[in-house]
ROMIKOL-481212 format. One record per residue (C-alpha): x, y, z. Coordinates in nm, 4 decimals, padded with zeros to 6 digits. Example, Ala and Ser with C-alpha at 12.3 -4.5 7.8 and 13.67 -1.06 7.14 Angstrom:
BEGIN
@px->01.2300 | py->-00.4500 | pz->00.7800 $
@px->01.3670 | py->-00.1060 | pz->00.7140 $
//
This chain:
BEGIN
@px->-03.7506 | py->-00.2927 | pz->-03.1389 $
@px->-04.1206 | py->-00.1817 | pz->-03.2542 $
@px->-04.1274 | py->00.1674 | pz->-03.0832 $
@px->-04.4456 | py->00.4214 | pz->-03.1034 $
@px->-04.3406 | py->00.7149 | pz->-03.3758 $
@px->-04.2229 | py->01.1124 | pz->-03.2635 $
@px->-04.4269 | py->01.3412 | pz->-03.4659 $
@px->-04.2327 | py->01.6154 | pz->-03.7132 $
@px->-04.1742 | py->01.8450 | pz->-03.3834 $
@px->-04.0178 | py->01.5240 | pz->-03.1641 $
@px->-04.3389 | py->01.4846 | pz->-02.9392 $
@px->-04.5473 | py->01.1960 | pz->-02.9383 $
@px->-04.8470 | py->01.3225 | pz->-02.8747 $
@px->-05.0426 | py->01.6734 | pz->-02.8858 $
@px->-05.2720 | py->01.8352 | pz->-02.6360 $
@px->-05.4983 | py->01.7177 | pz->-02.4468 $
@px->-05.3611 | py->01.3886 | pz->-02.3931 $
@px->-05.5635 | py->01.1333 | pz->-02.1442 $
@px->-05.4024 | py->00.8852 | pz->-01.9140 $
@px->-05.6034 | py->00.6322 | pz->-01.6812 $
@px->-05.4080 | py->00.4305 | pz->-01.4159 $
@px->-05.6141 | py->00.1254 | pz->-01.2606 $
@px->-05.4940 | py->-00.0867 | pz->-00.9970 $
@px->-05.5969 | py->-00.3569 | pz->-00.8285 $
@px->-05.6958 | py->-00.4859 | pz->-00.4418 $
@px->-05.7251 | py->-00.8400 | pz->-00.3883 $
@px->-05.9475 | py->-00.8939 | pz->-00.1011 $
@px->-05.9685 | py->-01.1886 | pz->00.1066 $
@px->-06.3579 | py->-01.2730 | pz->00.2629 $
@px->-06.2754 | py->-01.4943 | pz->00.5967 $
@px->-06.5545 | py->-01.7075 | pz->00.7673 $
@px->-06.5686 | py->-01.4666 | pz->01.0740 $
@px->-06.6684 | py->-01.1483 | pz->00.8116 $
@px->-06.3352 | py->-01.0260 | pz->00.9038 $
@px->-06.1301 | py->-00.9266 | pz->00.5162 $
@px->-05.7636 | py->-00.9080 | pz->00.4177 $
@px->-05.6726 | py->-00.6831 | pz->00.1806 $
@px->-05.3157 | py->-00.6581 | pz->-00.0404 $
@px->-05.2414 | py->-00.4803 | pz->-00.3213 $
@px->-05.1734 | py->-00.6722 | pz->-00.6676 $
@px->-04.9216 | py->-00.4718 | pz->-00.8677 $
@px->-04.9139 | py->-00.6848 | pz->-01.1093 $
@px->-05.2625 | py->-00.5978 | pz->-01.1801 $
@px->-05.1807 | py->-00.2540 | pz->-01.2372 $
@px->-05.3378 | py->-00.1296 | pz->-01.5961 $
@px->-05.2071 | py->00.2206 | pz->-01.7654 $
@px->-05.4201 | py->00.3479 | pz->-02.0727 $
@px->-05.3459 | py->00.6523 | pz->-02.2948 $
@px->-05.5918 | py->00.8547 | pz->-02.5658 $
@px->-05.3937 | py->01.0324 | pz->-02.7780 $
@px->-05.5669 | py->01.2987 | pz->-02.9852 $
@px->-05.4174 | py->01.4286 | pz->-03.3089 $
@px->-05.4974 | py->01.7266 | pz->-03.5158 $
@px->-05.3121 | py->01.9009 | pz->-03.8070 $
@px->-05.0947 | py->01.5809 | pz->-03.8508 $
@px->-04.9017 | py->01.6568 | pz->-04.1864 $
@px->-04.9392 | py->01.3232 | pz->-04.5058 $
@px->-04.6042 | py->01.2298 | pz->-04.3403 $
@px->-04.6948 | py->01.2277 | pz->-03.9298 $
@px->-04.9758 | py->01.0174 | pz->-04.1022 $
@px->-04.7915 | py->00.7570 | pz->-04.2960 $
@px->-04.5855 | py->00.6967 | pz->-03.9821 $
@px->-04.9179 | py->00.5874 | pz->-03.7970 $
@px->-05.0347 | py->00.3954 | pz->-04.0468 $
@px->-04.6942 | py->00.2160 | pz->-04.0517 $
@px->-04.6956 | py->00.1788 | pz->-03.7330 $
@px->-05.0648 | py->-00.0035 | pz->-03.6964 $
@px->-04.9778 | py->-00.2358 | pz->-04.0275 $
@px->-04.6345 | py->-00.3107 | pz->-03.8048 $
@px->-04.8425 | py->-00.3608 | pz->-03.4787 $
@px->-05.1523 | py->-00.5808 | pz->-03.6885 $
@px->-05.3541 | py->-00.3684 | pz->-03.4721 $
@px->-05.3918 | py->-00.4869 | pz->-03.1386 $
@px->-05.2171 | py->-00.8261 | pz->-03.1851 $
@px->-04.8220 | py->-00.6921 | pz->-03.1146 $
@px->-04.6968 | py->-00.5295 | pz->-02.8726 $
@px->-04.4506 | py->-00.2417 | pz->-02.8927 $
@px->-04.2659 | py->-00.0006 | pz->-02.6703 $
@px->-04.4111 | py->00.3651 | pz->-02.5434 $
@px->-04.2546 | py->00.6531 | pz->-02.4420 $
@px->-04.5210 | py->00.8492 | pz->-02.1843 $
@px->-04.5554 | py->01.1529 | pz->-02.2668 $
@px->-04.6521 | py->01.2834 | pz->-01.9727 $
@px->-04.3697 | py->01.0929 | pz->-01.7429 $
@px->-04.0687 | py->01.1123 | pz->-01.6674 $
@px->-03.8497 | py->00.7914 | pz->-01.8321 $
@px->-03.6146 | py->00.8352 | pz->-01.5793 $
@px->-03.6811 | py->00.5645 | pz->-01.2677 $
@px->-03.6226 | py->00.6912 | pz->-00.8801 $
@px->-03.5837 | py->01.0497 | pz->-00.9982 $
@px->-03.5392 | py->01.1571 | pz->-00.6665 $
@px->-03.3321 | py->00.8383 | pz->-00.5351 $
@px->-02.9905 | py->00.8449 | pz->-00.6091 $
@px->-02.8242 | py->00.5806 | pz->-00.4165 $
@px->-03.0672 | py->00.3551 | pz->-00.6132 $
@px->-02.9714 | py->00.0569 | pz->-00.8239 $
@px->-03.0479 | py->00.1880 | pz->-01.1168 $
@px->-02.8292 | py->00.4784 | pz->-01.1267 $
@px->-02.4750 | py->00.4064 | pz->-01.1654 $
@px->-02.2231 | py->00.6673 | pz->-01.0254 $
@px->-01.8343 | py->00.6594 | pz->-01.0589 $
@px->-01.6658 | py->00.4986 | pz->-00.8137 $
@px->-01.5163 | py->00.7629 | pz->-00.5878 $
@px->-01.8612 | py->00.9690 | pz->-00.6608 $
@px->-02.0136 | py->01.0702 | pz->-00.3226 $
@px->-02.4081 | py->01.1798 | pz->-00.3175 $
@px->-02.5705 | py->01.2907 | pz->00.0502 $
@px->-02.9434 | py->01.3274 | pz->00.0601 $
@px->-03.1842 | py->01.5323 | pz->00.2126 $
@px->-03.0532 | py->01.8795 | pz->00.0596 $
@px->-03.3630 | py->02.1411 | pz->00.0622 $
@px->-03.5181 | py->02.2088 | pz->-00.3198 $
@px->-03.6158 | py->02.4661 | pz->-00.5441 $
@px->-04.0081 | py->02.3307 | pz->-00.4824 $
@px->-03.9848 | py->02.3568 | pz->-00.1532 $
@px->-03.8985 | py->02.0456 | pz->-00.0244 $
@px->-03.5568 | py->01.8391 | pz->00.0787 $
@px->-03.5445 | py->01.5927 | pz->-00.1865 $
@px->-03.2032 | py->01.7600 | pz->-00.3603 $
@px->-02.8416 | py->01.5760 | pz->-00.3282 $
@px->-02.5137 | py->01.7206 | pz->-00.2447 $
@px->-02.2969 | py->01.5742 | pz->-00.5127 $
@px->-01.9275 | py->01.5834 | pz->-00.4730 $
@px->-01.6055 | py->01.4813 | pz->-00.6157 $
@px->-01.2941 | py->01.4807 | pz->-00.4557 $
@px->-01.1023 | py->01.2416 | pz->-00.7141 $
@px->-00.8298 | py->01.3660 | pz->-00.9219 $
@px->-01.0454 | py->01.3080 | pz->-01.2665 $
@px->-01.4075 | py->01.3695 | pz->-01.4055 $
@px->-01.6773 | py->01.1203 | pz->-01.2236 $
@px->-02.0277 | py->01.0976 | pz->-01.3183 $
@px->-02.4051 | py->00.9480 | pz->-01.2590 $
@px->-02.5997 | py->00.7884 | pz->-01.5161 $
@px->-02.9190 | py->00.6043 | pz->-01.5983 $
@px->-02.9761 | py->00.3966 | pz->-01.8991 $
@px->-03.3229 | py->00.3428 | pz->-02.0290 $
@px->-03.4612 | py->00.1043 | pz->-02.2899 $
@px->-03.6042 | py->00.3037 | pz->-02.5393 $
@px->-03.4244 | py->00.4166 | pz->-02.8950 $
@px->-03.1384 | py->00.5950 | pz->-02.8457 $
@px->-03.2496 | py->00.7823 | pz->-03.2446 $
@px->-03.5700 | py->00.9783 | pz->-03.1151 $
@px->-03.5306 | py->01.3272 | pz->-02.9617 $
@px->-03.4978 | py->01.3450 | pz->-02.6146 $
@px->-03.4896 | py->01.6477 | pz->-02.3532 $
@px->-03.2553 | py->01.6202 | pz->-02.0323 $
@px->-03.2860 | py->01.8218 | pz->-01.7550 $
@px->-03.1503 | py->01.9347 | pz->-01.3964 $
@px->-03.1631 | py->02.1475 | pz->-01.1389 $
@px->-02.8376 | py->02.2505 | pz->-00.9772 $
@px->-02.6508 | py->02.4994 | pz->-00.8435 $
@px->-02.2827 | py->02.5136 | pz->-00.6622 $
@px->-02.1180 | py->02.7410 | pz->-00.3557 $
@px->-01.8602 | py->02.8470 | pz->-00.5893 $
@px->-01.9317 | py->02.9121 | pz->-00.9453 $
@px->-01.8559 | py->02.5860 | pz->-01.1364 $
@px->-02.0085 | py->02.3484 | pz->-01.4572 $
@px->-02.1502 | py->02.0267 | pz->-01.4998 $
@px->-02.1220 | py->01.8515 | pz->-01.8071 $
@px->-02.4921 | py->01.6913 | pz->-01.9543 $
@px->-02.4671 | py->01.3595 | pz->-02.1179 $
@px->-02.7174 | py->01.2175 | pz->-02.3440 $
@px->-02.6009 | py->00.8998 | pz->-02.5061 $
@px->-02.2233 | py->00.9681 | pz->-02.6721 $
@px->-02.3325 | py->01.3451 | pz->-02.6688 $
@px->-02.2048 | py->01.5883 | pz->-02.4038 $
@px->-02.2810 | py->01.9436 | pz->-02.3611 $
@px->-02.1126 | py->02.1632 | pz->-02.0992 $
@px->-02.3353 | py->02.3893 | pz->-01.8938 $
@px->-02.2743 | py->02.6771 | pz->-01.6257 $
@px->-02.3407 | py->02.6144 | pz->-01.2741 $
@px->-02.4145 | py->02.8946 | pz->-01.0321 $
@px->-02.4739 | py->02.9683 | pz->-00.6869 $
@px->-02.8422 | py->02.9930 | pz->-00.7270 $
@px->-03.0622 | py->02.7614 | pz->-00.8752 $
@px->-03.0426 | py->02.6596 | pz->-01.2201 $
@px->-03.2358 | py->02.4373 | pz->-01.5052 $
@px->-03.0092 | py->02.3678 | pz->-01.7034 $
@px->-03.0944 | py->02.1341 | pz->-02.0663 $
@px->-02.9775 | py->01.9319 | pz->-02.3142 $
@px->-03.2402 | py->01.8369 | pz->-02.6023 $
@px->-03.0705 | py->01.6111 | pz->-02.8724 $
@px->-03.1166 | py->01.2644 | pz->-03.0610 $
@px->-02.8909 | py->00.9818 | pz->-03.0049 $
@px->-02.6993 | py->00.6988 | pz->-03.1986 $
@px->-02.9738 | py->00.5812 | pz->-03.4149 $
@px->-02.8467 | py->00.2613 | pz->-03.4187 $
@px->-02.8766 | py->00.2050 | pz->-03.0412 $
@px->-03.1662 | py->00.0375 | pz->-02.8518 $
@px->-03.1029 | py->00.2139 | pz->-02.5122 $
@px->-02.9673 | py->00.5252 | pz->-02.3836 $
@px->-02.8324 | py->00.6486 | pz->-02.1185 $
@px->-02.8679 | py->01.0578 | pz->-01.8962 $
@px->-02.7096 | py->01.1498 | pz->-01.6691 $
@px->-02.3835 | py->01.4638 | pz->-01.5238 $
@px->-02.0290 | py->01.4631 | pz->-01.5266 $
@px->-01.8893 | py->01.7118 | pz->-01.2545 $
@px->-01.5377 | py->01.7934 | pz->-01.2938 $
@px->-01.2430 | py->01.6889 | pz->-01.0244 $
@px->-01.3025 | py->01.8380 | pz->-00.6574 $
@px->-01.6154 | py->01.9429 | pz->-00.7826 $
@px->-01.9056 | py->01.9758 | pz->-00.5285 $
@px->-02.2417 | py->02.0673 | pz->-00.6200 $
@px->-02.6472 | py->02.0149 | pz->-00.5511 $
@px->-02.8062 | py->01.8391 | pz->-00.7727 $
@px->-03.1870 | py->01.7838 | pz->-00.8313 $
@px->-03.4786 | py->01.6394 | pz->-01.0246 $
@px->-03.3151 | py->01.5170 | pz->-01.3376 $
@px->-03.5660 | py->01.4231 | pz->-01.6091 $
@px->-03.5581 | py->01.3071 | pz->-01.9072 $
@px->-03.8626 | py->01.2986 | pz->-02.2181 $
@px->-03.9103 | py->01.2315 | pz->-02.5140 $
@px->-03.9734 | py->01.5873 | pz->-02.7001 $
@px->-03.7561 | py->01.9359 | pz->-02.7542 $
@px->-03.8309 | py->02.0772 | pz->-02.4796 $
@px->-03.8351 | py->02.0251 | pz->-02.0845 $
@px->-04.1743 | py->02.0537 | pz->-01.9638 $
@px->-04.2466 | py->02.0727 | pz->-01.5271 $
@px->-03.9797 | py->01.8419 | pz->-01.3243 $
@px->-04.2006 | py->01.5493 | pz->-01.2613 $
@px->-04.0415 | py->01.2740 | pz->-00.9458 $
@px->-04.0665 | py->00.9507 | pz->-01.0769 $
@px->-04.0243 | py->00.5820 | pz->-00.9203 $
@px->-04.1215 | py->00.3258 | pz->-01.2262 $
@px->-04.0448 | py->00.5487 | pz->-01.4903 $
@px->-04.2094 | py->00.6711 | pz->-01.8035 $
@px->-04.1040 | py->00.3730 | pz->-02.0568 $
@px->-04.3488 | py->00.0744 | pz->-02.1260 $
@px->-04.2134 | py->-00.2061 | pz->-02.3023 $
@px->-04.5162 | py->-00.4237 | pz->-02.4123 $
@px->-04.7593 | py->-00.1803 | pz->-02.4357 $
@px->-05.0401 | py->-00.2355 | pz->-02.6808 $
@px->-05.2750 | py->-00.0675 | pz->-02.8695 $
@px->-05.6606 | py->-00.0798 | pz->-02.8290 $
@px->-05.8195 | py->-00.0972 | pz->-03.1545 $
@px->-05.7245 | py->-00.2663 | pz->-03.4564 $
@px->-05.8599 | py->-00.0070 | pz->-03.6468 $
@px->-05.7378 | py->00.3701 | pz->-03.7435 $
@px->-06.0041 | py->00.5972 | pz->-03.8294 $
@px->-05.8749 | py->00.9363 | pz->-03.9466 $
@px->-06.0274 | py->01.2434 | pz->-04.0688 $
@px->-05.8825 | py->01.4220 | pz->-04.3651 $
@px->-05.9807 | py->01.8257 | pz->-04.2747 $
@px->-05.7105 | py->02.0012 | pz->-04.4833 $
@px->-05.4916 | py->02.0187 | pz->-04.7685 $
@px->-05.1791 | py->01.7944 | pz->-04.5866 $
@px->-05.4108 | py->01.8122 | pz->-04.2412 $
@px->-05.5555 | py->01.4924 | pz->-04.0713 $
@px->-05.6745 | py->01.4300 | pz->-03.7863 $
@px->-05.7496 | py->01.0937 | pz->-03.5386 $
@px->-05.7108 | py->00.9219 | pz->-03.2142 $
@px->-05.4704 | py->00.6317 | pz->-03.0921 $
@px->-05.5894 | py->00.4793 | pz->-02.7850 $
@px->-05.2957 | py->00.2702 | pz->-02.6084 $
@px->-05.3079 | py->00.0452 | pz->-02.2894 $
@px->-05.0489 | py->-00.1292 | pz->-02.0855 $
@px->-05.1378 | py->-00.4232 | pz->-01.8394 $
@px->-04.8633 | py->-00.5102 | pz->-01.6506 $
@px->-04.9625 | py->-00.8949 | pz->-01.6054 $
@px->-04.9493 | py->-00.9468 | pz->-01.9705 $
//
């Protein structure tokens, strides 16, 4: 799998970052002037301009790999948004893609810590530990950051996983971020997030995210997800800018179309 390359830190990208979403209307004239309109998602397009400064010889190499590996604009590769969440239907838990245990019982429409009621009530009333997971198709090696909101009516925990890893965390009655940042099985070409809540366990749970960096940056609700398998890169070309002893600096514009 030809993935896009974490910087030293674990993010892919440095401030400011640029993202343009296009989509596209097809519209249908009829003889009586009358039109039909529908949307075309598979028109959708999704471009990124990444900016880089201060990149280390290293961070540079990596690029440079990386565009010899890609022959410029000719391959296509998968990209980690950084400014998405990778997780699909963030705020949709009965949805196919998550995968619960089987005596795992989720309730919607519990008010959130923004103001709104898109939280679930999460409980367990099996004798043994039950959980709710997503896997994504993205390289299980890079560093991610997983994140939750939740909090409990008695005080209780909730066990993050991220790949093989777990980590235990404290659940309260108030609400609570709690994180996991860690890199995976470097050997693996997906991954999976998700929360293990202990037997008779009952608990609220809301906007889990997951990225690809150290650190958990504002919950962002997601439907498609942040991962783009095919994405591309638009110039065949890296110009960089040498402006320090083991500084350089440069731009990687990236584009995914959807129909392609």
């Amino acid at each position: 799998m030809l993935v896009y390359p974490q910087l030293g830190t674990g993010a892919l990208s440095q401030f400011p970052v640029q993202k343009r979403r296009r989509l596209r209307t097809v519209v249908n004239a009829a003889a009586d002037g009358s039109f039909v309109k529908l949307a075309d998602p598979n028109g959708e397009y999704t471009e990124w301009s990444l900016a880089y400064a201060q990149l280390s010889d290293d961070e540079l190499s990596a690029l440079q790999q990386f565009f010899t590996a890609t022959e410029g604009t000719l391959n296509g590769f998968t990209f980690l948004d950084p400014t998405s969440n990778l997780l699909a239907w963030s705020d949709h838990l009965t949805n196919a893609v998550w995968v619960p245990g089987p005596v795992l019982s989720v309730t919607s429409g519990i008010a959130d810590p923004a103001g709104g009621t898109n939280a679930w009530h999460v409980s367990n009333p099996g004798g043994g530990a039950q959980n709710i997971v997503q896997t994504i198709s993205a390289p299980a090696g890079y560093l991610y950051c997983f994140s939750a909101y939740v909090r409990s009516a008695n005080l209780s925990s909730a066990t993050m996983l991220l790949g093989s890893l777990r980590a235990n965390r404290a659940v309260t009655t108030d609400w609570t971020r709690i994180v996991l940042a860690a890199a995976g099985d470097p050997q693996a070409d997906s991954i999976s997030f998700g929360l293990e809540f202990p037997p008779s366990a009952a608990m609220d749970v809301y906007g889990m995210q997951a990225e690809p960096q150290a650190g958990a940056s504002v919950y962002k609700a997601s439907t498609t997800g942040g991962v783009y398998e095919n994405a591309r890169l638009g110039d065949d070309v890296l110009t960089t800018t040498a402006t320090g002893v083991n500084q350089h600096s440069c731009t990687v514009n990236i584009f995914y179309a959807k129909h392609l």
